[in-house]
C-alpha positions in Angstrom: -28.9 93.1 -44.4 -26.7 90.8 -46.6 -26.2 93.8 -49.4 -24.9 95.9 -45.9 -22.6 93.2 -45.0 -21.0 92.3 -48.5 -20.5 95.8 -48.9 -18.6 95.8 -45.0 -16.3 93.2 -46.0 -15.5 94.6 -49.4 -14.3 98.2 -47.3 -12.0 95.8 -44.8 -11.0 94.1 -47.6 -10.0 97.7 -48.9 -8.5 98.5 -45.7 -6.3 95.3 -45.3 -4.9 95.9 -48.8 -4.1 99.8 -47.7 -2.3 98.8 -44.4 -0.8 96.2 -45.9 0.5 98.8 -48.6 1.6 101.1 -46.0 3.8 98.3 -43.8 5.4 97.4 -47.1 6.4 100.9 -48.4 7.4 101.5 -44.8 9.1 98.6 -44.1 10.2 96.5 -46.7 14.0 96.3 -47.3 15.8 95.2 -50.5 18.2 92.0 -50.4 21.6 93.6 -49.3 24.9 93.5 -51.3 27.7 92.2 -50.3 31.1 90.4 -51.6 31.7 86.8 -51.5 34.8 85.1 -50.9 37.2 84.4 -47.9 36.3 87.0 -45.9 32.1 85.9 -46.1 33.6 82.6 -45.4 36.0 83.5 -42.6 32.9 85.4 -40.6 30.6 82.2 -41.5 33.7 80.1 -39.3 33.7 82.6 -36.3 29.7 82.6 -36.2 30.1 78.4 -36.2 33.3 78.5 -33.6 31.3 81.3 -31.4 28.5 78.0 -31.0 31.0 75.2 -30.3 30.3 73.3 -34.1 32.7 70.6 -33.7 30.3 69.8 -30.8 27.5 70.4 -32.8 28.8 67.4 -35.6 29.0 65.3 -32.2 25.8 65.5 -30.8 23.9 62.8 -31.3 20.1 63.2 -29.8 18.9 67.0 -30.2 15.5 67.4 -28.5 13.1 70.6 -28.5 10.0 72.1 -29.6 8.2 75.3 -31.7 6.1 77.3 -29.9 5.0 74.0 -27.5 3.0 73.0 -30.6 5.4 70.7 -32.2 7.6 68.6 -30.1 11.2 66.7 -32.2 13.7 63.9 -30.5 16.3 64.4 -33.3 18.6 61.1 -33.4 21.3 62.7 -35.8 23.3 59.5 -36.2 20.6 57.7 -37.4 18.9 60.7 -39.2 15.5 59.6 -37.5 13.0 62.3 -36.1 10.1 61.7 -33.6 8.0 64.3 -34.5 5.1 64.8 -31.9 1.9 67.3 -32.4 -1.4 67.1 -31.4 -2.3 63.0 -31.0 0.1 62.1 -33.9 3.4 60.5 -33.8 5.7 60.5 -36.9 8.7 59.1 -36.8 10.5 60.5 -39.8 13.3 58.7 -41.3 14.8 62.0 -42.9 17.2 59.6 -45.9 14.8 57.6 -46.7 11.1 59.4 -46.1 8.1 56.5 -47.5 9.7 54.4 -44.5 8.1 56.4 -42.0 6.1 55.1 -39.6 2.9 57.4 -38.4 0.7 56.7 -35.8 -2.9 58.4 -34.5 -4.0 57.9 -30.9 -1.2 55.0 -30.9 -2.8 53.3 -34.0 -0.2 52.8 -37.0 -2.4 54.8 -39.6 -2.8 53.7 -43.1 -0.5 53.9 -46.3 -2.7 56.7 -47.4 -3.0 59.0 -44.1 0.7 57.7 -43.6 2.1 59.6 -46.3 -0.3 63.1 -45.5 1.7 62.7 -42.3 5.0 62.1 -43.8 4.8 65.4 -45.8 3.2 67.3 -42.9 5.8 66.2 -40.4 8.6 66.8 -43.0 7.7 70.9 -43.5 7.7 71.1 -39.5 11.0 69.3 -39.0 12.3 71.6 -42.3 11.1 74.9 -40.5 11.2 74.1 -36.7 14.6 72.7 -36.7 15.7 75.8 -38.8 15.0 77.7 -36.3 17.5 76.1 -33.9 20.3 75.3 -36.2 20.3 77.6 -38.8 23.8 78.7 -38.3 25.2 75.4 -38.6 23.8 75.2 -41.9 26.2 78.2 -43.6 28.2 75.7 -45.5 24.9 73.5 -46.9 25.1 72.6 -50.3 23.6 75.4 -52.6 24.4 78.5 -49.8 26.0 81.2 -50.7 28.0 83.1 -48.4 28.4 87.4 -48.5 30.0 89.9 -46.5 28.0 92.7 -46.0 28.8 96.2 -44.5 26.3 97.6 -42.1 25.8 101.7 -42.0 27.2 101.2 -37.9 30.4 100.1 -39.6 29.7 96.5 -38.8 30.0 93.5 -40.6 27.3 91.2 -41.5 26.8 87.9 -43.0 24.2 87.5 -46.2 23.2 83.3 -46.6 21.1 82.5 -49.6 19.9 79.0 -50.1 19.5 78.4 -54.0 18.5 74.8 -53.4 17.4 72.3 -50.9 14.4 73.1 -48.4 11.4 74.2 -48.7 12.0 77.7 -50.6 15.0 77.9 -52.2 16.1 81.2 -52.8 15.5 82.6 -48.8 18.2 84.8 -47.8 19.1 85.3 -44.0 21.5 88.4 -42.9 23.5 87.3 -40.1 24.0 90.5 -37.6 26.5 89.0 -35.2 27.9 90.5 -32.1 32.0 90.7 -31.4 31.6 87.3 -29.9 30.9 86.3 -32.9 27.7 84.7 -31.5 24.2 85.4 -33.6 22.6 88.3 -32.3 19.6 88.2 -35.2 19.0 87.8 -38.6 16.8 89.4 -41.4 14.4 87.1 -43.2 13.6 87.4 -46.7 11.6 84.6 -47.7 8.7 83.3 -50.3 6.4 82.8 -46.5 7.0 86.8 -45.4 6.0 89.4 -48.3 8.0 92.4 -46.3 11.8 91.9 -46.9 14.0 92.6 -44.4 11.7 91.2 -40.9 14.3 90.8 -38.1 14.1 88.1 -35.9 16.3 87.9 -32.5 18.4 84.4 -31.4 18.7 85.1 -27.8 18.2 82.8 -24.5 21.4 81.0 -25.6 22.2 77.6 -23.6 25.3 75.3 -24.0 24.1 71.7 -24.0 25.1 68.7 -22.1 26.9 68.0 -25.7 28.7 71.1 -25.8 27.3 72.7 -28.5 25.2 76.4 -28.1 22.0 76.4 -29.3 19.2 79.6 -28.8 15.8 78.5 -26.8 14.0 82.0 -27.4 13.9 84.2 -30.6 11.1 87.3 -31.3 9.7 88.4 -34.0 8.1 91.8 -33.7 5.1 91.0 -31.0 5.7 87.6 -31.6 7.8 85.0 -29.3 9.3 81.8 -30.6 10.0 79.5 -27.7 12.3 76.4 -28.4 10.8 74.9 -25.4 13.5 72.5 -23.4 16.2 72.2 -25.7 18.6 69.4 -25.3 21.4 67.9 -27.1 23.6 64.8 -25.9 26.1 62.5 -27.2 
């Protein structure tokens, strides 16, 4: 029975390896070239102006959630983050981390399980909040901005991150409707092996702060939800 069963998982095993062969030879796309220079540049500013950024720089609380797993009051004047999950609280002091504070079922938890938290809370923040502000991030330290022409004639925006994050070296392609508002972007990341995944930004709200953030994005079968998303002043 266990000889039968080994020899069952070693042909899925087999199987996952071929399908997984065929999505990438089907799917996978190569990192687009493009040009840098004022014209990358000059689209990055219309995506930015599209979503009201001056507002963005003025909001001060930003409040949302991933999926309705993880759950962030974003104090960006203070650069403190409530991050909520499960029965744990962290709230993350993004300049200066080890002064965290973490708490279990409403008990401070110790320096040990304190610092497990820290790191786990800081890799939701770093990915969740992407997904809600990833535009605004263009002009990070370490991007790199390219213009990129589409085969409908279109142009499109190519951001690599070489530093900062999680994974340095992800690069996003921007496709962005007349508005200049986000209509998607392409993911090629360390966390997806298939280059070229296209994710939607849709369900866009304007905030009581002014500034336009997304509350839905999808991902083949998959929905993000952002949950209630708020920004104030």
């Amino acid at each position: 029975m266990l000889k039968k069963l080994f020899k069952l998982l070693g042909i899925l095993i087999i199987l996952a390896f071929i399908g997984y062969g065929v999505l990438y030879y089907l799917y996978n796309e190569p990192v687009p070239i493009g040009e840098s220079g004022p014209e990358a540049d000059a689209l990055a500013y219309r995506m930015l102006d599209a979503l009201n950024y001056k507002n963005f720089n003025n909001t001060k609380i930003l409040e949302w959630s991933f999926r309705g797993d993880h759950h962030y009051k974003w104090n960006k004047e203070k650069e403190i983050v409530t991050v909520t999950w499960d029965n744990t609280i962290v709230h993350l002091d993004l300049i200066t981390p080890q002064s965290s504070i973490a708490e279990v079922n409403n008990v401070k938890t110790n320096y040990e399980a304190t610092q497990v938290l820290i790191e786990k809370a800081q890799n939701y923040f770093n990915n969740d909040s992407f997904w809600l502000v990833a535009p605004f991030k263009a002009f990070d330290r370490g991007t790199e901005r390219y213009l990129v022409d589409m085969e409908d004639g279109s142009e499109a925006l190519l951001v690599t991150y070489t530093q900062g994050g999680d994974t340095p070296g992800d690069s996003y392609l921007w496709i962005i409707e007349p508005s200049g508002r986000p209509k998607s972007f392409k993911l090629w990341t360390k966390i997806i092996p298939i280059g070229g995944v296209e994710a939607s930004w849709e369900e866009w709200i304007e905030t009581e702060s002014g500034v336009i953030l997304p509350t839905l994005h999808k991902l083949g079968p998959f929905s993000i939800s952002m949950g209630d998303v708020k920004g104030t002043y």
